[in-house]
C-alpha positions as CSV (number, residue, x, y, z in Angstrom):
1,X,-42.3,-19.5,-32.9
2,X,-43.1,-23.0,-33.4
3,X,-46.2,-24.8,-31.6
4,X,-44.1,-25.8,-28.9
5,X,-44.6,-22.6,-27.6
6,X,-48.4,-22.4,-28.3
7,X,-49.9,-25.6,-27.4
8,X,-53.6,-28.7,-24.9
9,X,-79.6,-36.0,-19.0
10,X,-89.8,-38.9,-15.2
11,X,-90.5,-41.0,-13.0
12,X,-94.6,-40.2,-13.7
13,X,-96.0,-41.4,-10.2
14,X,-98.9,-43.7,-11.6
15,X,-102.0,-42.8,-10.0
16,X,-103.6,-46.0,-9.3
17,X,-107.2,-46.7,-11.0
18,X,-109.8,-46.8,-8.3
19,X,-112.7,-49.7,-9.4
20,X,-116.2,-49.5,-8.1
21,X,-118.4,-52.8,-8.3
22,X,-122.1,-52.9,-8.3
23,X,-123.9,-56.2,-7.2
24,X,-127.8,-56.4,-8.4
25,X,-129.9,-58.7,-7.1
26,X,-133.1,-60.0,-7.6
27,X,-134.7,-57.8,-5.0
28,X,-133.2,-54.3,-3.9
29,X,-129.9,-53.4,-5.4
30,X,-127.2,-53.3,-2.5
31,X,-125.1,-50.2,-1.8
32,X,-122.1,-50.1,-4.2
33,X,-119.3,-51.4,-3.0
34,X,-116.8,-48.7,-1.5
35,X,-114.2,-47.5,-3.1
36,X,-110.7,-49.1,-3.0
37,X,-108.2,-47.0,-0.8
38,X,-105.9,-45.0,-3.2
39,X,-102.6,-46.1,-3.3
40,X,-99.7,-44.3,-1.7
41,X,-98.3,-41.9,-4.0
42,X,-94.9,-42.5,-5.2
43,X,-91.6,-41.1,-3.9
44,X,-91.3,-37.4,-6.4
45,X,-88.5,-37.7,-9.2
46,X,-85.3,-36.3,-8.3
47,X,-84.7,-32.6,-9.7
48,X,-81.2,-33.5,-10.9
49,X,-79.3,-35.7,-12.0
50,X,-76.0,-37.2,-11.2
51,X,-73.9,-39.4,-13.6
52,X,-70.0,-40.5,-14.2
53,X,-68.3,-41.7,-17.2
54,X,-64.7,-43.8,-17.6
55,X,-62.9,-44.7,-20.6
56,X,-59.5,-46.2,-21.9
57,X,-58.5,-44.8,-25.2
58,X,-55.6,-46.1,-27.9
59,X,-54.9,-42.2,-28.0
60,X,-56.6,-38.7,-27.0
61,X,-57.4,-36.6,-29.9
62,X,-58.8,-33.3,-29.2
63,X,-59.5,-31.2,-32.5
64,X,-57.8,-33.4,-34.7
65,X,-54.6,-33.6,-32.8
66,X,-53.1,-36.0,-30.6
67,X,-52.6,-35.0,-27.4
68,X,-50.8,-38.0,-26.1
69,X,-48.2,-38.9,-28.9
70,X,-50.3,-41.7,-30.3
71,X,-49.9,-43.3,-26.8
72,X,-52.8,-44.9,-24.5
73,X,-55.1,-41.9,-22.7
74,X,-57.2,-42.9,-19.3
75,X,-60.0,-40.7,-19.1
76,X,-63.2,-39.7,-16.7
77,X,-65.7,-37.3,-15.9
78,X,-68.5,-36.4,-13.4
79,X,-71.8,-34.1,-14.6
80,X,-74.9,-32.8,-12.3
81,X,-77.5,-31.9,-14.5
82,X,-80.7,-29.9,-13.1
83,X,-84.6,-30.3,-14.7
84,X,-84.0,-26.7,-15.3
85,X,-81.6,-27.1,-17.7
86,X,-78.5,-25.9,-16.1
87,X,-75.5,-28.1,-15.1
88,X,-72.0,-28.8,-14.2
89,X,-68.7,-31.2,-15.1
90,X,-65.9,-32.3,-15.2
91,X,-63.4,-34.4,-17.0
92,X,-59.7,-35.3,-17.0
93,X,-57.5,-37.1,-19.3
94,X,-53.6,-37.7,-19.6
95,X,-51.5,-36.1,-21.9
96,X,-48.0,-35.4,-23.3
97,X,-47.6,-32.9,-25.5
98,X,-47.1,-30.1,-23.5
99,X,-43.7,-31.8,-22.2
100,X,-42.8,-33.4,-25.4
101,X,-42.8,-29.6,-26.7
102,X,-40.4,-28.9,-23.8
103,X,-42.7,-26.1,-22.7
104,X,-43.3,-27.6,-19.3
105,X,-42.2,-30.1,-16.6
106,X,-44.8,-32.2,-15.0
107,X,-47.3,-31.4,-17.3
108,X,-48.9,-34.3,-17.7
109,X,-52.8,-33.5,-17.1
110,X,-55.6,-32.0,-18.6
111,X,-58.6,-31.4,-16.3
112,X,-61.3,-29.7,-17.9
113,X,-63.8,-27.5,-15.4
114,X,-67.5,-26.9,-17.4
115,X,-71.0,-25.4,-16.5
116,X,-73.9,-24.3,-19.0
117,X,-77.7,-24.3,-19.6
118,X,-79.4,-26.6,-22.3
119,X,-82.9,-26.1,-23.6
120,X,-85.1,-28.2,-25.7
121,X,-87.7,-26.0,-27.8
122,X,-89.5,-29.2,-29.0
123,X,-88.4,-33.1,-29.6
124,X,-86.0,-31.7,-32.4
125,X,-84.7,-28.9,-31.4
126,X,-82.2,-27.4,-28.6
127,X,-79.6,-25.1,-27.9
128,X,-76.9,-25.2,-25.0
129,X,-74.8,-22.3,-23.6
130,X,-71.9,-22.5,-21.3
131,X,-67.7,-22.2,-20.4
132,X,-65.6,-24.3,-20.4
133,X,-62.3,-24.1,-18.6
134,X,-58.9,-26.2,-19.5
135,X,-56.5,-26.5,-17.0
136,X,-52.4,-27.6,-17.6
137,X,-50.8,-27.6,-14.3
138,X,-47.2,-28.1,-14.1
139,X,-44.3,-26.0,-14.3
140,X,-43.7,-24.2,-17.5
141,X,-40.9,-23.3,-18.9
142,X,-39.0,-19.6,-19.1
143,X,-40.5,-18.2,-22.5
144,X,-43.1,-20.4,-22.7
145,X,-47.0,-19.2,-22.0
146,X,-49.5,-21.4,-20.2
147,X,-51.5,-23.6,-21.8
148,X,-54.4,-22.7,-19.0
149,X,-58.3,-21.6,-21.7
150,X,-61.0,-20.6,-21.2
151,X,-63.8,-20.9,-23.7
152,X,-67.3,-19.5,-23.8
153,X,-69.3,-21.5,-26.2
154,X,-72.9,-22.1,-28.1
155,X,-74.5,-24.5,-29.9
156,X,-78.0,-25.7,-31.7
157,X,-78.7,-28.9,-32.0
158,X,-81.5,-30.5,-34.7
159,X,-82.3,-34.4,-33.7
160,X,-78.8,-36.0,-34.1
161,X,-76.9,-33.0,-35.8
162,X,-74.8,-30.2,-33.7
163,X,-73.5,-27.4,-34.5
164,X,-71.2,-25.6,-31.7
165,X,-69.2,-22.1,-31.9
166,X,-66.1,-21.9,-29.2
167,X,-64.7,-18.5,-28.6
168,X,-61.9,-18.2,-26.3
169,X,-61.3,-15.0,-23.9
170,X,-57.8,-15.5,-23.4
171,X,-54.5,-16.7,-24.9
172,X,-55.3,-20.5,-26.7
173,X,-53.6,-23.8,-25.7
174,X,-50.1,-21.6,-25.0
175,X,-50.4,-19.8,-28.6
176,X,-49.4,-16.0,-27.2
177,X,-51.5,-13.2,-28.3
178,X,-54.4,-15.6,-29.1
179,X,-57.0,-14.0,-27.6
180,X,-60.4,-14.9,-29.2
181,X,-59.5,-18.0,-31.3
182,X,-62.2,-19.8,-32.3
183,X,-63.2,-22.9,-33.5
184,X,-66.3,-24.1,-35.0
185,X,-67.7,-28.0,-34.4
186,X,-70.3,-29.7,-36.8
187,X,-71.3,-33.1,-35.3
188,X,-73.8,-35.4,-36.4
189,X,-74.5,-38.7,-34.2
190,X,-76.7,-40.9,-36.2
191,X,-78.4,-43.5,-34.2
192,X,-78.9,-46.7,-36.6
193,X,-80.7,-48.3,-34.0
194,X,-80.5,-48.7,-29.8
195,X,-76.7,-49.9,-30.1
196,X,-75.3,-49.0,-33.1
197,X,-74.3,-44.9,-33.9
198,X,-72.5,-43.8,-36.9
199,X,-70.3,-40.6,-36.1
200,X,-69.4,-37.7,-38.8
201,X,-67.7,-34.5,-38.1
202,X,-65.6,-31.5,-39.5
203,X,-64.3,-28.8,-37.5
204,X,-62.5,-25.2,-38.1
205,X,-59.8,-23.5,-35.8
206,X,-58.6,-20.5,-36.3
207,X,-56.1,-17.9,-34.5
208,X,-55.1,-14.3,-35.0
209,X,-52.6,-12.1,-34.0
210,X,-48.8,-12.3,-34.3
211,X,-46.0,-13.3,-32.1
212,X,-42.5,-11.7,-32.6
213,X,-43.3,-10.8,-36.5
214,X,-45.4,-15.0,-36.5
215,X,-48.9,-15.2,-37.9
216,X,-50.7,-17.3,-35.5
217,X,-52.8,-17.3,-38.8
218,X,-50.0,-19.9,-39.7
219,X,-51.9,-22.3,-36.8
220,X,-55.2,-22.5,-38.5
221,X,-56.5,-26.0,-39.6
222,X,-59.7,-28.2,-40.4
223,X,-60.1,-31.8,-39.0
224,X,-62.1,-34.2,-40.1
225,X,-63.6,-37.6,-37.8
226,X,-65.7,-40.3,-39.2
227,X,-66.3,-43.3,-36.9
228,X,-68.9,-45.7,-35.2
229,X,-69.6,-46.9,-31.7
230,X,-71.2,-50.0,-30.3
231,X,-73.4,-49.5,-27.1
232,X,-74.4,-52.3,-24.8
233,X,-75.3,-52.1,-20.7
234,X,-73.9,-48.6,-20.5
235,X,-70.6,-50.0,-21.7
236,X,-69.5,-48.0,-25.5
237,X,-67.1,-50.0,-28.0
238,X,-66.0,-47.2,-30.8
239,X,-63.3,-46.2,-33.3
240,X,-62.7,-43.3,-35.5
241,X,-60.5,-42.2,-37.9
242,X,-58.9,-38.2,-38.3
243,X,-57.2,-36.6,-39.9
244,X,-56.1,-32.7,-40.8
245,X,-55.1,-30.0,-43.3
246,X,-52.6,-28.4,-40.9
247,X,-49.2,-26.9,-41.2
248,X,-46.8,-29.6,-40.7
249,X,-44.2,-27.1,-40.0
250,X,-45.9,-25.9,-36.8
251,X,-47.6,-28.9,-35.7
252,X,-44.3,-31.1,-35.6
253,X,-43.3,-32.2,-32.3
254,X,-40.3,-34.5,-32.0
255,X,-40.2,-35.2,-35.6
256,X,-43.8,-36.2,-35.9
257,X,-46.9,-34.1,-37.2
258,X,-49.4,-34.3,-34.1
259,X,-52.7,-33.8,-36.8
260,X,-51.6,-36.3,-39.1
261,X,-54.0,-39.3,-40.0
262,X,-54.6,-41.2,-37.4
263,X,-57.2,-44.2,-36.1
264,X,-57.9,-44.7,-32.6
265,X,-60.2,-46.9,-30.6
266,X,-61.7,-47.2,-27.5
267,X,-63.9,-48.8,-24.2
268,X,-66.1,-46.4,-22.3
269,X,-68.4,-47.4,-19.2
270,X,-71.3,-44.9,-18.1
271,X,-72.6,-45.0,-14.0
């Protein structure tokens, strides 16, 4: 069964100095001068956290595949974050392939649902745990199984190098009898200085089972991103170039191989 069946972060309130000036004269000293009246303490940071994120994008690639057929993507995203760590998001994005598979009708949407808990052990070191759900609606298909995953993953982070582990509880981006797929993300983000970031990363998928005498083994890839952004008054200027070691004979949709080597640029604007 071919793919077409399968896939889709304080405001310190400044205490004010309080100066006390002595006047000597010739004769007795004077009483010191009072003190000056301490300033009104400042309004408490807030606990959380809220921020937004919009970007247009040549294409959406989402583990080395392209979601959209090469075409434009529009995507956004809310996130609460709390001082405790924990938080919450979520992020949308157009997409194609699921009907250019013919496995659904008006599917035409991803919307991802998210919540976790980050932690920072020092300045260099942190660790996030979380699920992540990715939700296809539309109307699929007789034969074909929803795209719908869910994903519980972790990851440790070292300065500007991340390494994440996704393990999925269900059946994988429509791939039946995919329970536990998993794929495996090594990210670094290397800040050259306040505007400029170099981006490197390779990733691992893999499936198991079997569909109707199918190895879902055959599904299993590594991609590969290398790229660099440009950041100016929360606006982000990037490109990036992937590419894959997949099987072209189950990653073809319409005649073209949807993890072949592609570029794509892109404008994104943070609230």
């Amino acid at each position: 069964m071919s793919i077409r069946k399968r896939i889709a972060s304080i405001v310190a309130a400044a205490a004010a100095s309080v100066v006390v000036t002595t006047a000597i004269a010739q004769t007795a000293a004077p009483a010191a001068a009072p003190a000056a009246a301490p300033a009104a303490d400042a309004k408490p940071a807030d606990p959380y956290t809220l921020t937004a994120n919009v970007g247009i994008f040549s294409q959406y690639i989402f583990r080395g595949l392209t979601q959209t057929d090469a075409k434009p993507a529009f995507q956004g995203g809310f996130d609460f974050a709390h001082e405790s760590g924990f938080y919450l998001g979520t992020w949308g994005s157009n997409i194609s392939w699921l009907e250019d598979s013919g496995a659904c009708s008006g599917c035409s949407l991803e919307w991802d649902m998210y919540g976790g808990w980050k932690h920072a052990f020092n300045d260099d070191w942190g660790m996030d745990v979380g699920v992540l759900f990715y939700y296809y609606p539309g109307s699929y298909n007789p034969g074909f199984t929803r795209a719908n995953t869910t994903e519980l993953y972790i990851a440790g982070n070292w300065k500007w190098v991340s390494l994440k582990f996704s393990d999925s509880l269900g059946n994988t981006f429509g791939v039946p009898n995919s329970h536990n797929a998993w794929y495996l993300d090594l990210t670094g983000n290397y800040p050259i200085n306040d505007q400029w970031t170099i981006l490197a990363h390779v990733g691992r998928q893999e499936y198991h089972g079997s569909t109707n005498g199918f190895s879902n083994s055959q599904l299993n890839y590594t991609d590969w991103k290398l790229g660099a952004s440009y950041t100016v008054n929360n606006y982000t200027f990037g490109a990036y170039w992937t590419d894959t070691n997949n099987n072209a004979n189950v990653y073809t949709i319409d005649g073209k191989n949807i993890g072949r080597s592609t570029g794509t640029a892109y404008v994104q604007k943070t609230f």
